[in-house]
Steps between C-alpha positions, in 0.01 A plus 500: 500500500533139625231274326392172676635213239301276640184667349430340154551862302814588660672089423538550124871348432536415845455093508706469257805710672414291795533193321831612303644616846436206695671249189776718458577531919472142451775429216730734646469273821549218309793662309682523835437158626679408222785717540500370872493107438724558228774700803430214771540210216880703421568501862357140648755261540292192608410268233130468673447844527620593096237227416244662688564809375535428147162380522385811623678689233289352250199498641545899570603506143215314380277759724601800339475346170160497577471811627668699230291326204205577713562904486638490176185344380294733714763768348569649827886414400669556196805352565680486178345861344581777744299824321199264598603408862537854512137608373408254744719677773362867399131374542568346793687782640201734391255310672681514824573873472097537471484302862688801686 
């Protein structure tokens, strides 16, 4: 039976899997513009363009700084205790099984 999770009784859990979804999709992202910057810097051989893109490295750094504290706080990551980020990953998991 498909419920409609937009009705009230059928949302329990569900804003906060939608919130914990949407800040993990975006550290990952940020997690790979880092990687990226951090390839082009290793591979630019203008002076102009390493400047440019060392800037960029830390900003992206600085970014997912942010964004990491922000689900650890919100404990939608548990980055440094993995039987937790895997509770997490169950319930989550769960959840989306109950969707089908």
């Amino acid at each position: 039976m498909i419920n409609d999770y937009l009705e009230i009784r059928n949302a329990e859990g569900m804003p906060k899997l939608v919130g914990a979804t949407m800040s993990l999709g975006f550290l990952l992202n940020a997690k790979s513009r880092v990687r990226n910057y951090a390839i082009a810097l290793t591979e630019a051989t203008n002076a102009e363009i390493r400047a440019v893109l060392r800037k960029q490295l830390k900003d992206v750094i600085a970014t997912y700084e942010k964004i990491s504290t922000y689900t650890m706080e919100k404990d939608y990551y548990h980055a440094y205790d993995i039987r937790e980020q895997l509770k997490v990953d169950m319930l989550a998991t769960e959840t989306a099984l109950k969707l089908i």
